[in-house]
C-alpha positions as CSV (number, residue, x, y, z in Angstrom):
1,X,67.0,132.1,292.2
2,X,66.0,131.5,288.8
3,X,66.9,130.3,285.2
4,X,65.6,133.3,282.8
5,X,65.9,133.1,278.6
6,X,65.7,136.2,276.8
7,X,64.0,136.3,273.9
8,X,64.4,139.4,273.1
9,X,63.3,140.2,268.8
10,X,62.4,136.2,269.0
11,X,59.6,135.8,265.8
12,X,56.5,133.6,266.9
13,X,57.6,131.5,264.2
14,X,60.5,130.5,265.7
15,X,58.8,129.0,269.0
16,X,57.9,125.3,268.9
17,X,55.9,122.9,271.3
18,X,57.7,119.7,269.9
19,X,57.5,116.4,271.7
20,X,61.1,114.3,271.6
21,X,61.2,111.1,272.1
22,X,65.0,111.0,273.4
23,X,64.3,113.2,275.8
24,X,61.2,110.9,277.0
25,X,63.5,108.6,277.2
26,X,65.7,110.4,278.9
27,X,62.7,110.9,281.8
28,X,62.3,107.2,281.1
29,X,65.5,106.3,282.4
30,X,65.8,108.6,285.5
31,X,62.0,107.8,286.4
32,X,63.7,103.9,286.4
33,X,67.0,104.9,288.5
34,X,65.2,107.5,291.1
35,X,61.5,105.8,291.0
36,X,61.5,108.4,294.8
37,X,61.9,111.3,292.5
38,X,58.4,109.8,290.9
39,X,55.8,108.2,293.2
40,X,53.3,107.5,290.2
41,X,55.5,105.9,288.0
42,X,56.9,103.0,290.8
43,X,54.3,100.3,289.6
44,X,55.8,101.1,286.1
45,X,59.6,101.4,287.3
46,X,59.2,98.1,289.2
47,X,57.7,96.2,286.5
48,X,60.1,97.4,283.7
49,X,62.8,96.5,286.2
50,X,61.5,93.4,286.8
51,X,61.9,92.4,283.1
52,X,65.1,94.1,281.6
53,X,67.4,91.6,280.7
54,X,70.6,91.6,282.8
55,X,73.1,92.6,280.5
56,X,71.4,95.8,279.2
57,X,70.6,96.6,283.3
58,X,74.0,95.6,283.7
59,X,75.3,98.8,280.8
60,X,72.1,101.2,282.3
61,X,74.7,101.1,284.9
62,X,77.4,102.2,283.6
63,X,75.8,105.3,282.4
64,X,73.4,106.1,285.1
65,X,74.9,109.3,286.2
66,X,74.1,110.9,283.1
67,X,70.3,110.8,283.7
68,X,70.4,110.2,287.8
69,X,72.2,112.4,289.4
70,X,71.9,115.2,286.4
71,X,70.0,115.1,283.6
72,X,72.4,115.4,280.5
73,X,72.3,117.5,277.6
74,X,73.1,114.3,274.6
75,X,69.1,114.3,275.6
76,X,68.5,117.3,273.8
77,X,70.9,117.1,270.5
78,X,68.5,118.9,268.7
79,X,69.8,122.2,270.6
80,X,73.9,122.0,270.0
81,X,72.8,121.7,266.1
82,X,75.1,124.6,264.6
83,X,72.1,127.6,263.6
84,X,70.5,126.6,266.6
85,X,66.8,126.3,264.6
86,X,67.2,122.6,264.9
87,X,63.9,120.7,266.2
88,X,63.5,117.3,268.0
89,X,63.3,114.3,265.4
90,X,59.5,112.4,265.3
91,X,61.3,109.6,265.7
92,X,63.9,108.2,268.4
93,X,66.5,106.9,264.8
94,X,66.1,110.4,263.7
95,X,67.2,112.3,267.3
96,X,70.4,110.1,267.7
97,X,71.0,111.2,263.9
98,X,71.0,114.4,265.4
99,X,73.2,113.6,267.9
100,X,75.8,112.1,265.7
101,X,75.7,115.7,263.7
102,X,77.3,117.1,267.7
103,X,80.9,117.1,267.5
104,X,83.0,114.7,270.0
105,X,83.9,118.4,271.9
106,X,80.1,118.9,272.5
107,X,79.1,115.5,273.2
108,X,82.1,115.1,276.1
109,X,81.0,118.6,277.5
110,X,77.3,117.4,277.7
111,X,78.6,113.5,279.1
112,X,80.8,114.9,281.6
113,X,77.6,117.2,283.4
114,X,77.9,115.0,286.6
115,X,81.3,116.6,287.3
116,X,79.7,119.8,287.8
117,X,83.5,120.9,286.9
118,X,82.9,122.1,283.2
119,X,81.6,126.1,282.8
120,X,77.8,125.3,281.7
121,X,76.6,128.9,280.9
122,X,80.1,130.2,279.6
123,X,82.7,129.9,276.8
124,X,85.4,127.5,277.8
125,X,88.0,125.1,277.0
126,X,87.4,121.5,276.8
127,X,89.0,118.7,278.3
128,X,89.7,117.8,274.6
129,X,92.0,120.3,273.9
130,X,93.3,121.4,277.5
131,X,95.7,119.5,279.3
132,X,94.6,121.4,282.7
133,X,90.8,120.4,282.1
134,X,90.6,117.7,281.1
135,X,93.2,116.2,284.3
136,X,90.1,118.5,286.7
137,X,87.3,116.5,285.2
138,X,89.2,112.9,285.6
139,X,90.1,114.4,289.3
140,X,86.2,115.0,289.8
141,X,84.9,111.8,287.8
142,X,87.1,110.1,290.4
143,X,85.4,112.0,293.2
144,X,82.0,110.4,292.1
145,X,83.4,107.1,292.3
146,X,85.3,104.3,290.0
147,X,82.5,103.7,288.2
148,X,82.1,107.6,286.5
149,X,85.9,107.5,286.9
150,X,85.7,104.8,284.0
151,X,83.6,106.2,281.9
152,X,85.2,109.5,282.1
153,X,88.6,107.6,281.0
154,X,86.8,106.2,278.0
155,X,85.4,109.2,277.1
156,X,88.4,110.8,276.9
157,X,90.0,108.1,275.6
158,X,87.7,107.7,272.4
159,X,84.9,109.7,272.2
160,X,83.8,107.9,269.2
161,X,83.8,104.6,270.4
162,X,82.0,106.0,273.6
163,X,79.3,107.4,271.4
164,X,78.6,104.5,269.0
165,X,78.0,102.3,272.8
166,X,75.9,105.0,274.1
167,X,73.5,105.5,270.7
168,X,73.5,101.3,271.0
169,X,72.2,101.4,274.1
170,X,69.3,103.7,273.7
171,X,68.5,101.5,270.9
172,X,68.9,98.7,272.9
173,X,66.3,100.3,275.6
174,X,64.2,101.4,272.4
175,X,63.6,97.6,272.0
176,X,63.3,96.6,275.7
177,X,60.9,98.6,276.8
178,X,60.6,102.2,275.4
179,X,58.7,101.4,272.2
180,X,55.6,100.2,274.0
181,X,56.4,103.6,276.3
182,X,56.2,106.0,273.3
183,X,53.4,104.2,271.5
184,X,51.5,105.1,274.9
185,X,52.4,108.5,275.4
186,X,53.4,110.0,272.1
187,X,49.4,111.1,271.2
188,X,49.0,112.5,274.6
189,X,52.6,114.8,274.1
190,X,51.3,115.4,270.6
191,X,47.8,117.0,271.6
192,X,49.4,119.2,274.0
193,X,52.1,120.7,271.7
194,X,48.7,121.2,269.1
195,X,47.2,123.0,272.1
196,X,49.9,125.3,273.4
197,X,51.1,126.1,269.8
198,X,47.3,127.0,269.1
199,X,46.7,128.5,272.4
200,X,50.2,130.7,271.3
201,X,48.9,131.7,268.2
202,X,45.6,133.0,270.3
203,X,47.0,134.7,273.1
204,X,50.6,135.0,272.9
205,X,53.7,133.2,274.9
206,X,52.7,134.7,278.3
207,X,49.4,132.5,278.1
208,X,51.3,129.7,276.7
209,X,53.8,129.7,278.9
210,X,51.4,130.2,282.4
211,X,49.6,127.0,280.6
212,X,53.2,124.8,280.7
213,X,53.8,125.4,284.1
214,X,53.2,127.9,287.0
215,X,57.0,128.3,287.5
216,X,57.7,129.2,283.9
217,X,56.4,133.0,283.1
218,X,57.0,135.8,280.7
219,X,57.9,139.7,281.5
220,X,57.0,141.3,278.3
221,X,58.6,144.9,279.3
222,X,62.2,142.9,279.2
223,X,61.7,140.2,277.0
224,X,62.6,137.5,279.8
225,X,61.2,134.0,280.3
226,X,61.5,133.5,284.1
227,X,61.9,129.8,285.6
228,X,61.7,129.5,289.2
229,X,64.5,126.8,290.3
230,X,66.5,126.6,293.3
231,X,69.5,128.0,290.4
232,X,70.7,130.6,288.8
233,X,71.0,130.7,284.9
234,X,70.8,132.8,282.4
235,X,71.0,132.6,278.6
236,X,69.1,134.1,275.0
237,X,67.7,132.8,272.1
238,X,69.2,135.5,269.6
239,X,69.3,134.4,266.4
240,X,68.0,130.9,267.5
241,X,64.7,129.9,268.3
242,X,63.2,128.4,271.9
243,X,62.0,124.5,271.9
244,X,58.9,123.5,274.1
245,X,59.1,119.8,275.1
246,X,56.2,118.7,276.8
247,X,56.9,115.4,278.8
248,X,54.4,112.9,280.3
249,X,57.0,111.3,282.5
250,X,59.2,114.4,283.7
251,X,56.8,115.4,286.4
252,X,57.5,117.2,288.9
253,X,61.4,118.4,286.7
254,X,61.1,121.6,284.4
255,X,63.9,121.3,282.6
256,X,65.9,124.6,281.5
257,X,68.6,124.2,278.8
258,X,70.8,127.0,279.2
259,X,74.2,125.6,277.6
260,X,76.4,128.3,276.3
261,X,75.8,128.4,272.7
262,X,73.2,125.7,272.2
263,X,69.3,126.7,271.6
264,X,67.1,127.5,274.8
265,X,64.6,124.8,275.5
266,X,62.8,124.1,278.5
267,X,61.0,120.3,279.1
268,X,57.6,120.5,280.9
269,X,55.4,118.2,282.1
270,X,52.1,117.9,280.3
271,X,48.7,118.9,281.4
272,X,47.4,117.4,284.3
273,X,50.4,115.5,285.4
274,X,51.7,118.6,287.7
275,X,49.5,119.6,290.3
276,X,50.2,123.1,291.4
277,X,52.8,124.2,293.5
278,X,54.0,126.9,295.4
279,X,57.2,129.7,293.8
280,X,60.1,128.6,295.4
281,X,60.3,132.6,297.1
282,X,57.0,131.3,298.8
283,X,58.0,128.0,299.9
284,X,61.2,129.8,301.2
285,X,58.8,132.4,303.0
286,X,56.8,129.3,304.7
287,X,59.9,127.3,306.1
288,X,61.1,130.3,307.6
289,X,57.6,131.6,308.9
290,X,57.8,127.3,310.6
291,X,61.4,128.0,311.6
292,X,60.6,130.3,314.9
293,X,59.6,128.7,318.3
294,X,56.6,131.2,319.3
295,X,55.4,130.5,315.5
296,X,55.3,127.0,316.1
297,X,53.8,127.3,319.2
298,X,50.8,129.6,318.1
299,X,50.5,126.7,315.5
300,X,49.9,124.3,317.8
301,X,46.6,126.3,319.0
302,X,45.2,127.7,315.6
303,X,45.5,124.2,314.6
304,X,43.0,123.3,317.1
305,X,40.9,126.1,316.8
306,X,40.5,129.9,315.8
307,X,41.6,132.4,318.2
308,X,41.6,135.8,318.5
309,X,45.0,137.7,318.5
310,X,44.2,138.7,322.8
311,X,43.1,134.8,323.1
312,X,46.6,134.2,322.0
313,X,48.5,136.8,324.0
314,X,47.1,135.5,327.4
315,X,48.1,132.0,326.1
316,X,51.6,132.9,325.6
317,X,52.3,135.6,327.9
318,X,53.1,137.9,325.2
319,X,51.6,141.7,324.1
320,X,48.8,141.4,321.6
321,X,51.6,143.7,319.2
322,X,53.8,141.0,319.5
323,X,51.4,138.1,318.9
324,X,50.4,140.4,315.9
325,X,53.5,140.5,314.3
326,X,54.0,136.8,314.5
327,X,50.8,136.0,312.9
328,X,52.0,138.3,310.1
329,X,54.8,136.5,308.8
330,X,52.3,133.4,308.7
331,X,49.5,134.9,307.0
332,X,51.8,136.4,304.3
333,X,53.5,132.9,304.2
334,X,49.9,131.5,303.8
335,X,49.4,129.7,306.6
336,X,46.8,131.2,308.1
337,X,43.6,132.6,307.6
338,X,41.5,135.0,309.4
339,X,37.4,135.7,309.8
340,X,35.4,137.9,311.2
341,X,33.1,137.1,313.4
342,X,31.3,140.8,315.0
343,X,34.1,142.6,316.3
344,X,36.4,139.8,316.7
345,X,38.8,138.6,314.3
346,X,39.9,134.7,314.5
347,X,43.3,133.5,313.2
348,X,43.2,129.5,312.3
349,X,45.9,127.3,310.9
350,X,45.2,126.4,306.9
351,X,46.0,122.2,307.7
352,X,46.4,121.7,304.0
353,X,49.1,123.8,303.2
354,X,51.1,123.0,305.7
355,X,50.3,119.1,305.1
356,X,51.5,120.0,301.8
357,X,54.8,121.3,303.1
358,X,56.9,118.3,302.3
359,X,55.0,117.6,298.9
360,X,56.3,121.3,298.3
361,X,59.7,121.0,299.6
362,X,60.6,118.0,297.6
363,X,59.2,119.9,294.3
364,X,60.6,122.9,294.7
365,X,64.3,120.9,295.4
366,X,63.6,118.6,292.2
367,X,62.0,121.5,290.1
């Protein structure tokens, strides 16, 4: 499974490595709500925590779901801006000016995300305007308990009103803590939109692209940018352009906007936060190589020690054809490596990547 963009006639002039600070924030927040989801960030997490004053903790609440559980599209205003040419704002005052620009039909499609009842990718009503819709998204708000139940109520209620809290309350965060964040990070997001855009100009989006992030890459034959997620998505720049946002907090999320009729943009984590990282086909290809009992078994002696593929058929009782095709799956799974040593060739467990197995598994998931 993947997200892909086509891009298909796309100008280079109408590609942009832009830093945003709302959708830092954004990263901000989540980093604060699902501090798991970020193990270098807890000493921050805690410590912002530890000083937010209770009424503004007590609204992050409220609203959680928008950044927890999903990541929301009011994030990226910048991308439902009609002409879909629109880029991030330098400032955090500037993006919510862009978001006021969405109407109250885009910003309750991008709110009510955690519903997962709303078509994302295709053209569809809106619980604004249909009855049947918008009675399906209270039904699944309710699902996700009274809390998103209420806000899905007010939303529906007043999107205005709903709005005017929500720009308030990044404001209100802007002030508590996130000021001091983007003081911090802004130069670092800065030089590394400077040196993708320059490293575009050089040697094209493939290399920029392989640069952002080893799941994000570029088929020049069709014109489609490939991002390898654990979904399936699919949308095009056409007239549009495609926004870059490098993040310093967002590790290990690439984020693919793919909203029907809103501009492509993907958020990536800057360099050197994101070590790299198995595709997700080859993470798939390792659980499954893991999954099988004699597998597991002939781990248990390569980790100890090479062996030969005989050595290991006398160990198990098994034909040296069958021992062979075994230690096939794991070598293409790269588990294993194998040396020759005169005539003999010894197999031996690779400890690393499979002590990086759960490092892997929770990327790939979060990716």
């Amino acid at each position: 499974m993947s997200v892909s963009i086509d891009i298909t006639g796309l100008p280079r002039e109408r590609i942009s490595f832009v830093p945003s600070p709302l959708a830092e924030l954004g990263m901000a927040l989540h980093a604060l709500s699902e501090p798991g989801h970020h193990p270098g960030l807890q000493g921050w997490a805690t410590a912002v925590s530890s000083r937010l004053d209770p009424s503004l903790a007590d609204r992050l609440c409220e609203a959680d779901f928008l950044w927890r559980t999903t990541f929301s599209d009011v994030f990226a205003p910048f991308a439902g801006v009609p002409g879909a040419r629109t880029l991030p704002g330098a400032t955090l005052a500037e993006e919510l000016d862009l978001l006021d620009k969405l109407t109250d039909e885009q910003f309750v499609h991008a709110a009510l995300e955690f519903t997962c009842q709303i078509s994302y990718a295709t053209e569809s009503a809106g619980p604004l305007e249909d009855e049947t819709v918008r009675r399906r998204a209270l039904e699944m708000a309710a699902a996700r308990g009274c809390v998103q139940e209420r806000f899905a109520r007010r939303l529906l209620h007043d999107p205005p009103a709903v709005r005017a809290w929500f720009r308030q309350l990044m404001q209100d965060c802007e002030e508590a803590f996130f000021a001091d964040v983007w003081a911090r990070v802004q130069p670092q997001l800065a030089a590394d939109a400077r040196h993708k855009t320059e490293l575009l100009r050089r040697k094209g989006l493939a290399d920029a692209l392989t640069a952002m992030s080893s799941a994000v890459s570029l088929d020049l034959e069709t014109g489609l940018i490939t991002v390898d997620k654990l979904i399936a998505g699919r949308t095009a720049t056409g007239d549009g352009g495609l926004v870059l946002v490098p993040t310093s907090l967002g590790w290990p999320h690439v984020m693919v906007l793919h909203r029907y009729g809103w501009q492509p943009a993907i958020t990536y984590p800057v360099s050197g936060s994101a070590p790299q990282a198995p595709s997700v086909e080859q993470l798939t290809r390792r659980l499954e190589a893991l999954a099988h009992p004699v597998r597991m078994r002939l781990c248990r002696h390569l980790a100890r020690a090479p062996h030969t593929t005989s050595e290991l058929a006398d160990a198990h009782g098994m034909s040296a054809p069958e021992i062979s095709r075994h230690l096939s799956v794991l070598k293409k799974a790269g588990l294993i490596s194998t040396r020759r040593r005169g005539r003999y060739a010894q197999h031996q467990l690779d400890l690393s990547a499979v002590a990086r197995l759960g490092s892997d598994f929770i990327e790939g998931v979060l990716r």
